[in-house]
C-alpha positions, -999 to 999 in steps of 0.1 A, spaced: -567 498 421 -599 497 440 -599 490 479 -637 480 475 -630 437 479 -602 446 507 -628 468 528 -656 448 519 -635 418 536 -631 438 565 -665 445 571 -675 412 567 -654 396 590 -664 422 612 -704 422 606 -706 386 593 -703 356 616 -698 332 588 -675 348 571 -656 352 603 -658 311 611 -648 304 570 -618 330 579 -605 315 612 -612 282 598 -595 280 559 -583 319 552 -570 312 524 -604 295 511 -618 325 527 -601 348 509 -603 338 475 -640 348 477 -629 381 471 -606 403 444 -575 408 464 -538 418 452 -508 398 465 -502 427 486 -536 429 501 -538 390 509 -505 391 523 -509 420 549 -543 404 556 -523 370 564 -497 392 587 -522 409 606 -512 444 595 -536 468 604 -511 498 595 -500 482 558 -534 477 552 -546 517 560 -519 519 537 -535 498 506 -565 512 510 -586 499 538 -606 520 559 -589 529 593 -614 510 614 -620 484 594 -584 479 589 -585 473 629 -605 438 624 -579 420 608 -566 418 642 -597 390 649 -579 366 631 -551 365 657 -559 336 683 -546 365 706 -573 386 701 -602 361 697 -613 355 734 -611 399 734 -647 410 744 -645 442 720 -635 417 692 -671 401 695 -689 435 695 -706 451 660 
């Protein structure tokens, strides 16, 4: 299976201010723009960096799932490109 959609989610909600707003606000809407497996929308939902490395997503990329945790979201290097 291709990791394409999964990275390609990464970098958006990384690169892509809307795409970051539609995932904070409705991920699952959010998601569904995009070909994921169960397992890819589910270790999206937990946050998993590490599971996602693991099904394919880039290593830094994979580190930008971590904006979607109201933890993180006030984080300076969260806002940065």
């Amino acid at each position: 299976m291709s990791s394409y959609h999964l990275n390609r989610f990464l970098f958006d909600l990384k690169m892509d201010g809307e795409a970051y707003e539609r995932a904070t606000g409705d991920l699952d809407r959010a998601l569904g723009r995009y070909e994921l497996s169960a397992d890819e929308t589910e270790a999206i939902k937990q946050g998993d960096p590490r599971k996602l490395r693991q099904l394919g997503a880039h290593g830094m990329l994979a580190l930008y799932v971590l904006r979607l945790n109201p933890e993180f979201q006030r984080n300076i290097y969260w806002s940065q490109k």
